[in-house]
C-alpha positions in Angstrom: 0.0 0.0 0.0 1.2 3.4 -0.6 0.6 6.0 2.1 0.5 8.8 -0.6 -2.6 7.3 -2.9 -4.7 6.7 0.4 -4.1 10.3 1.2 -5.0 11.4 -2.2 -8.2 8.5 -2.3 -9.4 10.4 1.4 -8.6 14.0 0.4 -10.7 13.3 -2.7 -13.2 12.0 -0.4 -13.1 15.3 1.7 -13.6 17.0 -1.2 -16.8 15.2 -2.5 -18.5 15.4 0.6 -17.8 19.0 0.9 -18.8 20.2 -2.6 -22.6 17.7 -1.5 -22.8 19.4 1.8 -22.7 22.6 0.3 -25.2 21.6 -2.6 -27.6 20.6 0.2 -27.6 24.0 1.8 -27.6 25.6 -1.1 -30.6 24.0 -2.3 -32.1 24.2 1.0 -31.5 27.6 1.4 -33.1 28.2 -2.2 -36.1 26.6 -1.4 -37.0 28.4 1.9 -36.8 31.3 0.0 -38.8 30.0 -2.8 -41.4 29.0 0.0 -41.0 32.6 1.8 -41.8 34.5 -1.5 -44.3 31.9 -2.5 -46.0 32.4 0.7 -46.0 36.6 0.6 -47.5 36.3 -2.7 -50.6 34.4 -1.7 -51.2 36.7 1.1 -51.3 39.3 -1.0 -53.9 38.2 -3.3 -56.5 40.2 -1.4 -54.8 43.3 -2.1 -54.6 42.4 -5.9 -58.2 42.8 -6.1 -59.3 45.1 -4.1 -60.7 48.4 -5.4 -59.2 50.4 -2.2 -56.3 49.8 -0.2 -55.3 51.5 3.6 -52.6 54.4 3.6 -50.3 54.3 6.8 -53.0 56.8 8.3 -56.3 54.5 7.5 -57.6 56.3 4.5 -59.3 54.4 1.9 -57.2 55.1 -1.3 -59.1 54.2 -4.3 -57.1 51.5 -6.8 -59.4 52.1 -10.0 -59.3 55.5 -12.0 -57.2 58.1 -13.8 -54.0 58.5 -12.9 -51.0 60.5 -13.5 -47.6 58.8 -14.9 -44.3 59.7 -14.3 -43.9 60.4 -18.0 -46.5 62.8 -18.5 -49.2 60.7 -19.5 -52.8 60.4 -18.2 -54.0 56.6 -17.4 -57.2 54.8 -16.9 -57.4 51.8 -14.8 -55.4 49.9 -12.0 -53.3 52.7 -10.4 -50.2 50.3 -10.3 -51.2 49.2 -14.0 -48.5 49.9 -16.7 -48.7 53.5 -18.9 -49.7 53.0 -22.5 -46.9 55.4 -23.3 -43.9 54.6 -21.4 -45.0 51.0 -20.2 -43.3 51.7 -16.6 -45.8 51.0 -13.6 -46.0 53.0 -10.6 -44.6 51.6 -7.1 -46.5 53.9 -5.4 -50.2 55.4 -5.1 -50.4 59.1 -3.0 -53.5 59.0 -0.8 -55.8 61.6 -1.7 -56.4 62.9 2.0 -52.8 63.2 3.7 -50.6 62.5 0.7 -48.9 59.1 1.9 -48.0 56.5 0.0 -49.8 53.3 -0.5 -47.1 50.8 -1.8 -47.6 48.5 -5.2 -48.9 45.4 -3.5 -47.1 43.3 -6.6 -43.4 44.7 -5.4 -41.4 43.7 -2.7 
């Protein structure tokens, strides 16, 4: 037997099990947040439909009508839907009482 192959047969074995220990964390970690984002998007379906949404304050802020873009442009609709001239959405909706924001319930 020679000392030098069965240190270069184990160190290859170190190696191995290394490079799977760190796949299974990896694709551990991955799926918890797969299952984290998963889950925020299902609790937010409510607030995908809903026709008003709370600012910080309480105020009912109204999701349906016309609303200003960024660009310039005027649009009708979802107020987090995208501008038929630029085609950016907004991330943000001012409330109409005390001017906070009410946050784009599809973004993080």
């Amino acid at each position: 037997m020679d000392p030098l192959a069965d240190l270069s047969w184990v160190a290859r074995l170190l190696r191995r099990m290394a490079a799977l220990a760190w796949w299974v964390v990896t694709t551990a970690w991955l799926g918890l947040v797969i299952v984290i984002r998963t889950t925020r998007l299902l609790w937010r379906i409510p607030d995908y439909f809903a026709t008003t949404l709370p600012c910080a304050r309480g105020h009912a802020v109204p999701m349906f009508g016309v609303f200003d873009c960024r660009c310039g442009a005027i649009h009708e609709g979802w107020a987090f839907g995208r501008c038929s001239v630029c085609g950016e959405s907004a991330g943000w909706a001012p409330c109409d009482t005390c001017g906070l924001p009410v946050r784009n319930p599809l973004r993080w």
